[in-house]
N, CA, C, O and CB atoms as a CASP TS submission, in Angstrom:
PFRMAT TS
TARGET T0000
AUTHOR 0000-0000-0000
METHOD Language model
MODEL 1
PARENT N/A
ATOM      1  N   UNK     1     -18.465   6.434  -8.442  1.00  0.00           N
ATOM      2  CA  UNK     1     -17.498   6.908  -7.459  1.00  0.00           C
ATOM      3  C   UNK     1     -16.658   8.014  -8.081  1.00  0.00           C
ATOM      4  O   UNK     1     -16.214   7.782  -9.205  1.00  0.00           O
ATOM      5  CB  UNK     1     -16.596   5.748  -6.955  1.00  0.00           C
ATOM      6  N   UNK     2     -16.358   9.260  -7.477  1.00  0.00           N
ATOM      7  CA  UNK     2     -15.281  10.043  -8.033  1.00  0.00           C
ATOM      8  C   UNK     2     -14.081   9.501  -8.103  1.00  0.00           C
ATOM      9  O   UNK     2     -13.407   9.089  -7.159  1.00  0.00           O
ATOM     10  CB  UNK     2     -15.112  11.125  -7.425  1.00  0.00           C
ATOM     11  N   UNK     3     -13.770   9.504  -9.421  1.00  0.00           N
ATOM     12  CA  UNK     3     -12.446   9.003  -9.677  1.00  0.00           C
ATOM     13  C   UNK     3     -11.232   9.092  -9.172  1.00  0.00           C
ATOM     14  O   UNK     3     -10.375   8.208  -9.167  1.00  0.00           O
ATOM     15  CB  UNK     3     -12.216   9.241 -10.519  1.00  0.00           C
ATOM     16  N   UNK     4     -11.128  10.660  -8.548  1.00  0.00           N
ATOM     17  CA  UNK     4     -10.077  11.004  -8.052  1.00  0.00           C
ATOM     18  C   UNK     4     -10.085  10.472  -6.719  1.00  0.00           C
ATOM     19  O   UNK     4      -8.999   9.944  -6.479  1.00  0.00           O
ATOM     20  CB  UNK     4      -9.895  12.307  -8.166  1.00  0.00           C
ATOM     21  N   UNK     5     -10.959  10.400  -5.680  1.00  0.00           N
ATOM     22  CA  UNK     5     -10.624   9.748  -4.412  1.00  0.00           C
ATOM     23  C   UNK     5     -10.218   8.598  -4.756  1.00  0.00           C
ATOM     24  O   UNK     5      -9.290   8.188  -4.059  1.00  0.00           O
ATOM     25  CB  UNK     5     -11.634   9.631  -3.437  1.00  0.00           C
ATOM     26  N   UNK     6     -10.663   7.712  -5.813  1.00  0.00           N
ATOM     27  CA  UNK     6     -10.637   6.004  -5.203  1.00  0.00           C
ATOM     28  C   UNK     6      -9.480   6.165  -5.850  1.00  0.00           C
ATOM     29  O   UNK     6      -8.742   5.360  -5.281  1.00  0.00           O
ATOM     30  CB  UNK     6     -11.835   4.526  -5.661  1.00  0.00           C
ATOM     31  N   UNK     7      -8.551   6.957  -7.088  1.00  0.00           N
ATOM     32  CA  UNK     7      -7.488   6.402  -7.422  1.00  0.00           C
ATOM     33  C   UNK     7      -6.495   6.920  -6.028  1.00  0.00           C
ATOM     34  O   UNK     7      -5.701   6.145  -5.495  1.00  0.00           O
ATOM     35  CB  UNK     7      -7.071   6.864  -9.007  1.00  0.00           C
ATOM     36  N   UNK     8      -6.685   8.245  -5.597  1.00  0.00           N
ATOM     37  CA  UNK     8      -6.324   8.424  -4.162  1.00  0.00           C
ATOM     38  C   UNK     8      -6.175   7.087  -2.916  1.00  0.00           C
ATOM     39  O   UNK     8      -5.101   6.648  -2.502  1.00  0.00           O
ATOM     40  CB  UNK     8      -7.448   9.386  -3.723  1.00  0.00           C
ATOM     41  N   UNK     9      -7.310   6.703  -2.566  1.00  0.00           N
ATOM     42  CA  UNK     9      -7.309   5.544  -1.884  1.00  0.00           C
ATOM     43  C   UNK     9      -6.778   4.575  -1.836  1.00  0.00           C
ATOM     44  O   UNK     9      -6.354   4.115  -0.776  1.00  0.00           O
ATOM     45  CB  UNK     9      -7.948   5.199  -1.881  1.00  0.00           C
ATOM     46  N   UNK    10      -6.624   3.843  -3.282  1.00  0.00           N
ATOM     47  CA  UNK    10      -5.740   2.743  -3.928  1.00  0.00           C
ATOM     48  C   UNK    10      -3.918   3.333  -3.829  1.00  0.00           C
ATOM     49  O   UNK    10      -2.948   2.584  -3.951  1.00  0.00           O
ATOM     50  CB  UNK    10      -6.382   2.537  -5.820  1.00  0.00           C
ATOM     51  N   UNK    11      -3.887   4.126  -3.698  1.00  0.00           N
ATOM     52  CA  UNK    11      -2.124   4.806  -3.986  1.00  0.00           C
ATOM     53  C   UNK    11      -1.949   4.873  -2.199  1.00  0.00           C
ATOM     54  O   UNK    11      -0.848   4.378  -1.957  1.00  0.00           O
ATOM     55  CB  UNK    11      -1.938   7.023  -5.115  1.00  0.00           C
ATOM     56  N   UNK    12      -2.366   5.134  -1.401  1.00  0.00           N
ATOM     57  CA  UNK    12      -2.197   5.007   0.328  1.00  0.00           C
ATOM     58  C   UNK    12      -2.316   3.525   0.325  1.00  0.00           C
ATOM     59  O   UNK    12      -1.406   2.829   0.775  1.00  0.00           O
ATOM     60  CB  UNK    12      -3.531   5.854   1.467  1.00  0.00           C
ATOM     61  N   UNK    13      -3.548   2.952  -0.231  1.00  0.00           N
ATOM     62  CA  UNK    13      -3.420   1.118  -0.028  1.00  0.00           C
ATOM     63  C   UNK    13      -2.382   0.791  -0.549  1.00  0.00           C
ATOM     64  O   UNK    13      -1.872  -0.001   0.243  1.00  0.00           O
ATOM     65  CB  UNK    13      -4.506   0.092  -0.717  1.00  0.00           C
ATOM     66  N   UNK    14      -1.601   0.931  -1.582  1.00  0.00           N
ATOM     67  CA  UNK    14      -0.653   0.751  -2.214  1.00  0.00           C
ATOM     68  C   UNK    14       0.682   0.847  -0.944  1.00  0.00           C
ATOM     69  O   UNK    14       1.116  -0.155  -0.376  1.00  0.00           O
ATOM     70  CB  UNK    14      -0.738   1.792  -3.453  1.00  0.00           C
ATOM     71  N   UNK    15       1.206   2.345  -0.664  1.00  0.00           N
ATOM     72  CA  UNK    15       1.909   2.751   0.257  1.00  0.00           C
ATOM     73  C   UNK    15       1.557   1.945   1.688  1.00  0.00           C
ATOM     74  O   UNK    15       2.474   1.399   2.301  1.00  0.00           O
ATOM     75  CB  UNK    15       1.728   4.191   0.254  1.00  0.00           C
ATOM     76  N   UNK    16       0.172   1.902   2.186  1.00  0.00           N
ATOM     77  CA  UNK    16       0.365   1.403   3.679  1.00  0.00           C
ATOM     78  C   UNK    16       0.855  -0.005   3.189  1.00  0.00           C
ATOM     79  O   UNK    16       1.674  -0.410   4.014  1.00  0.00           O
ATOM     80  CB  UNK    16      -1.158   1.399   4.808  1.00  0.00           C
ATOM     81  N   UNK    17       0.647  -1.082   1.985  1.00  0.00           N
ATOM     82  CA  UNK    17       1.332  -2.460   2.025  1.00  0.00           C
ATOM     83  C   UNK    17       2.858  -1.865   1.530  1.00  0.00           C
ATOM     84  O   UNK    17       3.677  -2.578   2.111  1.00  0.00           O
ATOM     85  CB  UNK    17       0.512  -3.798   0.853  1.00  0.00           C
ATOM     86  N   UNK    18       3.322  -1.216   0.995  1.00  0.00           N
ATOM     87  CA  UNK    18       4.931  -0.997   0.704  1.00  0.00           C
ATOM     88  C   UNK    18       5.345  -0.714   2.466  1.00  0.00           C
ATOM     89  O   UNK    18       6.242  -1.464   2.850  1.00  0.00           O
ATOM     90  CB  UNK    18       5.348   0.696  -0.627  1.00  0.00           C
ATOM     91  N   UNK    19       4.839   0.194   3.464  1.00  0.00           N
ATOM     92  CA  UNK    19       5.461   0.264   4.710  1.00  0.00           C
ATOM     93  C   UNK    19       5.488  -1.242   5.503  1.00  0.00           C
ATOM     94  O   UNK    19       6.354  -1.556   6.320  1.00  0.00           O
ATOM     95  CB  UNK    19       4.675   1.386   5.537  1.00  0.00           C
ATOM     96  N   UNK    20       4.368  -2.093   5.091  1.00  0.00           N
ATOM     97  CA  UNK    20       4.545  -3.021   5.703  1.00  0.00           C
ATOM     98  C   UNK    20       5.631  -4.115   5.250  1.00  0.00           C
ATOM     99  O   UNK    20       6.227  -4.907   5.979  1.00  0.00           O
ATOM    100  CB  UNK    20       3.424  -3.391   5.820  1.00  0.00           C
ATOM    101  N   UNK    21       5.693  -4.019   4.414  1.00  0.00           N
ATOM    102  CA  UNK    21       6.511  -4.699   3.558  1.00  0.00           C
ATOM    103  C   UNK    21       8.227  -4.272   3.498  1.00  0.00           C
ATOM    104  O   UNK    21       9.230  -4.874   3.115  1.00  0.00           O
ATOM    105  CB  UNK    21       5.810  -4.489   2.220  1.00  0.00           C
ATOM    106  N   UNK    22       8.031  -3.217   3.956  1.00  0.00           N
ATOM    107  CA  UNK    22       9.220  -2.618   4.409  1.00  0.00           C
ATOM    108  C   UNK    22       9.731  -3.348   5.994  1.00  0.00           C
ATOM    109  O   UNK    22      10.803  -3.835   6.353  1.00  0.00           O
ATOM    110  CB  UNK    22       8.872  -0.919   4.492  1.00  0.00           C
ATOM    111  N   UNK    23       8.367  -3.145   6.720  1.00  0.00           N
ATOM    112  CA  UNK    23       8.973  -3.674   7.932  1.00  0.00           C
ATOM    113  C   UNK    23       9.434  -5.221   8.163  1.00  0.00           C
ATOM    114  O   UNK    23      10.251  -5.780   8.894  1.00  0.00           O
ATOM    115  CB  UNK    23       8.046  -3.383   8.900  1.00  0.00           C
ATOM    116  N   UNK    24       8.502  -5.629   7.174  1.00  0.00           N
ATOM    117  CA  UNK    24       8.796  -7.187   7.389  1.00  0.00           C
ATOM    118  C   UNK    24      10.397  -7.478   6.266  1.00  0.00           C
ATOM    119  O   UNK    24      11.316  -8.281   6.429  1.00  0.00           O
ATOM    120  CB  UNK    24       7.042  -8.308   6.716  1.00  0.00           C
ATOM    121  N   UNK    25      10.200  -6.585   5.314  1.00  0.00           N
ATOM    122  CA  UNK    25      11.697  -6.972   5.017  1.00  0.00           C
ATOM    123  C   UNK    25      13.087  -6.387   6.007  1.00  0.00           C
ATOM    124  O   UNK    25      14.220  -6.867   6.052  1.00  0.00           O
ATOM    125  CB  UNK    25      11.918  -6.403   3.490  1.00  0.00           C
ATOM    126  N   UNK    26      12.634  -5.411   6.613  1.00  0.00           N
ATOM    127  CA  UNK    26      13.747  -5.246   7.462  1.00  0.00           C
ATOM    128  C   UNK    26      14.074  -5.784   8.661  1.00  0.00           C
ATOM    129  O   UNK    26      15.213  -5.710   9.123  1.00  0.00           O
ATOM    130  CB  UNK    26      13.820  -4.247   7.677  1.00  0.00           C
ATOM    131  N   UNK    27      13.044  -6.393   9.273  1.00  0.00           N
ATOM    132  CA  UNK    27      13.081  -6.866  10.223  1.00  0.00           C
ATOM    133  C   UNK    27      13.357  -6.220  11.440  1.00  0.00           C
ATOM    134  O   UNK    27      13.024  -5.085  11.779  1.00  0.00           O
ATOM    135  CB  UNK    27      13.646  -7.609  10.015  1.00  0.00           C
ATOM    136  N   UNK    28      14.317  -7.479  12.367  1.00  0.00           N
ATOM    137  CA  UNK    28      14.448  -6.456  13.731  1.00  0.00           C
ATOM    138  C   UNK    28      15.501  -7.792  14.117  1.00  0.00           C
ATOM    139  O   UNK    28      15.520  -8.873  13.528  1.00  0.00           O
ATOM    140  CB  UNK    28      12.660  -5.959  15.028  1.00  0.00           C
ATOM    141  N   UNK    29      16.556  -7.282  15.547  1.00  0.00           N
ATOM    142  CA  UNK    29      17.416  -8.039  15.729  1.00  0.00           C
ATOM    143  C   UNK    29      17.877  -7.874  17.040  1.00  0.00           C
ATOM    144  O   UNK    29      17.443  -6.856  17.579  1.00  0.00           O
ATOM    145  CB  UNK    29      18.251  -7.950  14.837  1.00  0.00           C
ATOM    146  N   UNK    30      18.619  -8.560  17.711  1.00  0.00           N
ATOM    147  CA  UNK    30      18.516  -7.972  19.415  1.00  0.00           C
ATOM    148  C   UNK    30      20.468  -7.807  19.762  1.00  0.00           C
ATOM    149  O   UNK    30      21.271  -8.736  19.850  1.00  0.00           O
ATOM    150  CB  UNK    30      17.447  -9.689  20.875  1.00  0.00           C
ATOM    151  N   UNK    31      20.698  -6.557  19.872  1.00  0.00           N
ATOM    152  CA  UNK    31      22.398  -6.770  19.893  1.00  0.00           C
ATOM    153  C   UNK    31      23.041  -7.188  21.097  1.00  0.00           C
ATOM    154  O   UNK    31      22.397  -7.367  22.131  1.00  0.00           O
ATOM    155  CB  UNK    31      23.160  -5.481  19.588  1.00  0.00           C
ATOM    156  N   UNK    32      24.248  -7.350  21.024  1.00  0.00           N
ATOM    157  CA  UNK    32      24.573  -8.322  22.308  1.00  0.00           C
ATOM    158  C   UNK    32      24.582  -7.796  23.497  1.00  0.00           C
ATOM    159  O   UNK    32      25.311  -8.252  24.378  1.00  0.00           O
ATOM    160  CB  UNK    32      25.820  -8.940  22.290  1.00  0.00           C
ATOM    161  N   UNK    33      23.561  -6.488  23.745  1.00  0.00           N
ATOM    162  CA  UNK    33      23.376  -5.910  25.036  1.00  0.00           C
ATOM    163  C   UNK    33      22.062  -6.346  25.227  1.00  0.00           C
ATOM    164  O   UNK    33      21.796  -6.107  26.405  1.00  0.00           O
ATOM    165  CB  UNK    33      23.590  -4.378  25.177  1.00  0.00           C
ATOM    166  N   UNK    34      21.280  -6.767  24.776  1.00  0.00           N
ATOM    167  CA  UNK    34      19.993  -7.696  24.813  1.00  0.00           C
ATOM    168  C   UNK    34      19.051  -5.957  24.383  1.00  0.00           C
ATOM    169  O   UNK    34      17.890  -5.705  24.705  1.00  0.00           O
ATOM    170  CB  UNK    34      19.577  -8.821  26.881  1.00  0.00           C
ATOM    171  N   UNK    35      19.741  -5.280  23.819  1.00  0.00           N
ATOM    172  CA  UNK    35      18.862  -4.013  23.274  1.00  0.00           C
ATOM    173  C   UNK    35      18.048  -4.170  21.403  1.00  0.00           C
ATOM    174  O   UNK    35      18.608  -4.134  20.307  1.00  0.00           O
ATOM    175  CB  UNK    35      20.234  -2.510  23.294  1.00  0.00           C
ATOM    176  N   UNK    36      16.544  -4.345  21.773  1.00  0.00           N
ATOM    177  CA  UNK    36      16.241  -4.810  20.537  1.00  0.00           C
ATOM    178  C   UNK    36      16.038  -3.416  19.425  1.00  0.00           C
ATOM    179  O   UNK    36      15.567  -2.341  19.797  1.00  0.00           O
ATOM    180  CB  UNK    36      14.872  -5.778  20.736  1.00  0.00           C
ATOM    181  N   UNK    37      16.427  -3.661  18.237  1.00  0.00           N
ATOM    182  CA  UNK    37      16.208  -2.835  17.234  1.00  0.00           C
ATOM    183  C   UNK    37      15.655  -3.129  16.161  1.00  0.00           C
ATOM    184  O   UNK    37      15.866  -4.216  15.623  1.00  0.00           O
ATOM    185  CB  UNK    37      17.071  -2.394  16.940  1.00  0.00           C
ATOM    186  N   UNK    38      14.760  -2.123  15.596  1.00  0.00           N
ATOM    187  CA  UNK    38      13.808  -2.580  14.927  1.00  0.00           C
ATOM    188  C   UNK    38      13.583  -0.940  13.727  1.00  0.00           C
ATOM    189  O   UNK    38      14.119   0.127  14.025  1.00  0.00           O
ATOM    190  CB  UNK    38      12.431  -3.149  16.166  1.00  0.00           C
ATOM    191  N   UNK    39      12.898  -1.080  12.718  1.00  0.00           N
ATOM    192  CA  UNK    39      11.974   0.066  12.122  1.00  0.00           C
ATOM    193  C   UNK    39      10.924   0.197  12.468  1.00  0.00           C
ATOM    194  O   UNK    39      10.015  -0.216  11.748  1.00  0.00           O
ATOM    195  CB  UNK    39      11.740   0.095  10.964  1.00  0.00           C
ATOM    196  N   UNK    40      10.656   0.794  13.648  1.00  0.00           N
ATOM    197  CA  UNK    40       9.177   0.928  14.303  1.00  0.00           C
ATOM    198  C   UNK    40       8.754   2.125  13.434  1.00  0.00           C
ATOM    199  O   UNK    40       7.552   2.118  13.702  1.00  0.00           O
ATOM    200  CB  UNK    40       9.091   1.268  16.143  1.00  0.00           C
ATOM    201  N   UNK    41       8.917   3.153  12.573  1.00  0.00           N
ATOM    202  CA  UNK    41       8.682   3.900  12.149  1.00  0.00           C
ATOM    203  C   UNK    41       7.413   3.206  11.164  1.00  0.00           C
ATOM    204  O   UNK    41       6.269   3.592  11.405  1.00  0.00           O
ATOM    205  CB  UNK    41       9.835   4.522  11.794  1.00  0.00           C
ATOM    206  N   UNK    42       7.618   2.214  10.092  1.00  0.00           N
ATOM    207  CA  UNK    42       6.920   1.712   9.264  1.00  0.00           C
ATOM    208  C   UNK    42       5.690   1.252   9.734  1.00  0.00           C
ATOM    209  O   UNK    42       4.834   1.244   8.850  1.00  0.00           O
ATOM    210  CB  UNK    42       7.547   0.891   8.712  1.00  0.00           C
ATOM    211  N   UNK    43       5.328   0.882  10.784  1.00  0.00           N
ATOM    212  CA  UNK    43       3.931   0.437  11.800  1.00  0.00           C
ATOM    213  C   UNK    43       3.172   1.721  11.704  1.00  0.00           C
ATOM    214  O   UNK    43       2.281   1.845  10.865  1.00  0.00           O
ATOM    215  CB  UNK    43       4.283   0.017  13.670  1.00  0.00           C
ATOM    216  N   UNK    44       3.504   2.725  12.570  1.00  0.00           N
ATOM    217  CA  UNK    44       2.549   3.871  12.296  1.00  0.00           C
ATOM    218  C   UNK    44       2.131   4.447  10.922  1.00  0.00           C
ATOM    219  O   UNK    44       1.036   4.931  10.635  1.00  0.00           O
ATOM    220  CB  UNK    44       3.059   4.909  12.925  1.00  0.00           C
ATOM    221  N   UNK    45       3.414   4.273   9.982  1.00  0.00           N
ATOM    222  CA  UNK    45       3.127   4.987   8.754  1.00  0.00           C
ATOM    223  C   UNK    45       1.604   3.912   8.140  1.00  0.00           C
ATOM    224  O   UNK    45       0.453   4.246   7.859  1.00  0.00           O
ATOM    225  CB  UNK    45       4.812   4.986   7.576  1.00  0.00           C
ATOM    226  N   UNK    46       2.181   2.806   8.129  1.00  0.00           N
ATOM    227  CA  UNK    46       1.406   1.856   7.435  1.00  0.00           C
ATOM    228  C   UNK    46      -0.089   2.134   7.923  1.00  0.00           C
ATOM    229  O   UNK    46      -0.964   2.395   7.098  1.00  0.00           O
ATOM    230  CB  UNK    46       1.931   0.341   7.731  1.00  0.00           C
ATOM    231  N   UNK    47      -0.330   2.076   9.183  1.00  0.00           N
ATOM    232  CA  UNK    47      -1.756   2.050   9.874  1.00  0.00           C
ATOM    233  C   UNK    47      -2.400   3.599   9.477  1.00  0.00           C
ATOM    234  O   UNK    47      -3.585   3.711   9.163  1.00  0.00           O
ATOM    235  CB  UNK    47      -1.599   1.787  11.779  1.00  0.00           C
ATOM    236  N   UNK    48      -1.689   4.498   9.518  1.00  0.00           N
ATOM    237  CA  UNK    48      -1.774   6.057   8.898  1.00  0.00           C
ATOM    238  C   UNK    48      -2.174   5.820   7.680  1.00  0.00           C
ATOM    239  O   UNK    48      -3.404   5.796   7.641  1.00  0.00           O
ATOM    240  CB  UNK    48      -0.415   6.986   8.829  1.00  0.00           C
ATOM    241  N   UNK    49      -1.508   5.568   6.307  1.00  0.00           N
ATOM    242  CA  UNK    49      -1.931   5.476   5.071  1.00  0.00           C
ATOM    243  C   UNK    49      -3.429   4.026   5.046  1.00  0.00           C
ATOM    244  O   UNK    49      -4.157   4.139   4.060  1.00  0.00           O
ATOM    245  CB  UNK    49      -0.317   5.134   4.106  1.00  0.00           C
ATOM    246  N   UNK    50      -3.707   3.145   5.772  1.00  0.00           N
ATOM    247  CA  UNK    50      -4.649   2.447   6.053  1.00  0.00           C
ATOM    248  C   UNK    50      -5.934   3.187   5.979  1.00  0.00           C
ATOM    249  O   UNK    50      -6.772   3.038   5.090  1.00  0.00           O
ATOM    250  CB  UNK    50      -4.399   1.901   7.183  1.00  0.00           C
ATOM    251  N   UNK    51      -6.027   4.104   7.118  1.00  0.00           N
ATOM    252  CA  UNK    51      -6.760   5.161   7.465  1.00  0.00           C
ATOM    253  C   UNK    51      -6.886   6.094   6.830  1.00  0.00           C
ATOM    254  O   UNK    51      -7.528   6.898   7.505  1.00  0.00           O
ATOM    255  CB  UNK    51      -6.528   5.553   8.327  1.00  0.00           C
ATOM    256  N   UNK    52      -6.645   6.505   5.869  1.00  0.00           N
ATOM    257  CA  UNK    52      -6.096   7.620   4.635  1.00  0.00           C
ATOM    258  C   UNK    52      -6.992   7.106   3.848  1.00  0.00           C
ATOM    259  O   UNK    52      -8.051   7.655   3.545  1.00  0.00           O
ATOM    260  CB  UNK    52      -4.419   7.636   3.943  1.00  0.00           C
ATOM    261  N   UNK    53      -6.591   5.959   3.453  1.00  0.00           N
ATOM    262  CA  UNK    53      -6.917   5.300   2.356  1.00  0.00           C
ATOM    263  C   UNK    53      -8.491   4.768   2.408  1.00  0.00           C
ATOM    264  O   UNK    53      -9.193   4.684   1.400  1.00  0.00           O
ATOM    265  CB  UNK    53      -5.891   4.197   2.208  1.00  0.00           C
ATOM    266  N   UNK    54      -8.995   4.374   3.946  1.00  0.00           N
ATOM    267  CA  UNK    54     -10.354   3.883   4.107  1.00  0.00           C
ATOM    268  C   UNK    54     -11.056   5.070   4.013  1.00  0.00           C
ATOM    269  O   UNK    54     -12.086   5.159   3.346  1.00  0.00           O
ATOM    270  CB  UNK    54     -10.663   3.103   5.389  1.00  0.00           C
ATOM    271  N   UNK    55     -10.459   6.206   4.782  1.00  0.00           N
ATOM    272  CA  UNK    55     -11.092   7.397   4.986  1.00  0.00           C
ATOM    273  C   UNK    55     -11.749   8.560   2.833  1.00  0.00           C
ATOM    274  O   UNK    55     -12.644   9.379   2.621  1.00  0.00           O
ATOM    275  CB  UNK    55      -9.464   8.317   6.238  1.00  0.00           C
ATOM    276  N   UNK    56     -10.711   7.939   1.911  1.00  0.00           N
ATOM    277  CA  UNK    56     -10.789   8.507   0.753  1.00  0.00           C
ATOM    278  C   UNK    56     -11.620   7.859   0.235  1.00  0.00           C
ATOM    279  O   UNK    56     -12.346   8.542  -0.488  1.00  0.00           O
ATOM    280  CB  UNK    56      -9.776   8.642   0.070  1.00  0.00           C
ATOM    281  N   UNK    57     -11.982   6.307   0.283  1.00  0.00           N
ATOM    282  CA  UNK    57     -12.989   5.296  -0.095  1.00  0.00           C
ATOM    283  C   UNK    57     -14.324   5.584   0.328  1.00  0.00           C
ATOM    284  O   UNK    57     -15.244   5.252  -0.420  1.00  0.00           O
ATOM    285  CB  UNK    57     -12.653   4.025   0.417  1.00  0.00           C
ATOM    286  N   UNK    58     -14.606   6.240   1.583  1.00  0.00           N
ATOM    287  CA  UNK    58     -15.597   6.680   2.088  1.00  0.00           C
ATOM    288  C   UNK    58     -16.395   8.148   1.305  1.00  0.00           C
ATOM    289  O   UNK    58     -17.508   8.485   0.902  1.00  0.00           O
ATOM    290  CB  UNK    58     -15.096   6.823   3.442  1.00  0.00           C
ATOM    291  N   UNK    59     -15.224   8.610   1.399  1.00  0.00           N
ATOM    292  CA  UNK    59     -15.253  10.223   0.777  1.00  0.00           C
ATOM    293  C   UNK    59     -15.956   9.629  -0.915  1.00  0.00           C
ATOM    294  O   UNK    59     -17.057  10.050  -1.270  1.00  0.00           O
ATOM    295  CB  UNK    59     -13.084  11.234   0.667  1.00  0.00           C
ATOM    296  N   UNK    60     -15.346   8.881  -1.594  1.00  0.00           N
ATOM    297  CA  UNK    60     -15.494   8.780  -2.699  1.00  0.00           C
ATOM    298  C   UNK    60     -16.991   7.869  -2.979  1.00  0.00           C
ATOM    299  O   UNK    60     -17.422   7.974  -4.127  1.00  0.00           O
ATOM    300  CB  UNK    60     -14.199   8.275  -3.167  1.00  0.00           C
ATOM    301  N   UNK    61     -17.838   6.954  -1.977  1.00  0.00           N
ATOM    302  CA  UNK    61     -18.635   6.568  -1.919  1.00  0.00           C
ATOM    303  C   UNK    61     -19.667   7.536  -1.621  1.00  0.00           C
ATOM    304  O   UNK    61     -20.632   7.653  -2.377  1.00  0.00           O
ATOM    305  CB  UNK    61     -18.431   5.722  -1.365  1.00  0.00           C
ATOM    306  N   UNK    62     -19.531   8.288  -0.508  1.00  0.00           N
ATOM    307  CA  UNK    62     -20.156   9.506  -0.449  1.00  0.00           C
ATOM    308  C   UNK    62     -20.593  10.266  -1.566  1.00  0.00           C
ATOM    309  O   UNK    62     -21.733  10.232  -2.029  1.00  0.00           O
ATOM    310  CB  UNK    62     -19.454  10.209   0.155  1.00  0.00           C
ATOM    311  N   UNK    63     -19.679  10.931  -1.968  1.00  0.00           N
ATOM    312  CA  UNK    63     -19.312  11.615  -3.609  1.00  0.00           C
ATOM    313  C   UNK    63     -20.268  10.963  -4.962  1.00  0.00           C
ATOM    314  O   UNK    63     -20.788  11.600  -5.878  1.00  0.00           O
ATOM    315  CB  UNK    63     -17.424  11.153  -4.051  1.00  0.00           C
ATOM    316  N   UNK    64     -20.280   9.623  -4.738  1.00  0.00           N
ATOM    317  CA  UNK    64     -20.699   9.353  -5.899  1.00  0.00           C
ATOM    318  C   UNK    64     -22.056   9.719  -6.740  1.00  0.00           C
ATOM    319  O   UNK    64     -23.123   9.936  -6.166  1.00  0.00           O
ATOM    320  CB  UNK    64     -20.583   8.289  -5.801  1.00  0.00           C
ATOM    321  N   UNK    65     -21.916   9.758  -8.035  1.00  0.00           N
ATOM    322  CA  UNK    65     -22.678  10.664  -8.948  1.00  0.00           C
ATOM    323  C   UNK    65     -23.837   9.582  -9.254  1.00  0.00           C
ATOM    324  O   UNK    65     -24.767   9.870 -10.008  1.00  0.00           O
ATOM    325  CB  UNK    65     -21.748  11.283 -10.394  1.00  0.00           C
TER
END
């Protein structure tokens, strides 16, 4: 495998579990207008670097010597 994708791949796998891990540590909470708030930002990032990351694994299987 080329080295450089899979260490690529592993550093987005890395990042998409830190976004998730972000979301689940931040959670979400509903204020007393019944308006819920949350870090929805970390969901897309996470599923983004997922896809990054499967997509560089591929590349690097491809690649290989």
């Amino acid at each position: 495998m080329n080295r450089r994708y899979l260490i690529a791949a592993v550093l987005c796998f890395c990042l998409s579990w830190a976004c998730w891990a972000a979301y689940d540590w931040n959670g979400f909470y509903l204020d007393q207008d019944g308006v819920l708030h949350e870090q929805f930002g970390f969901i897309p990032l996470g599923w983004l670097f997922d896809l990054v990351g499967l997509v560089l694994l591929v590349l690097a299987w491809v690649r290989r010597k």
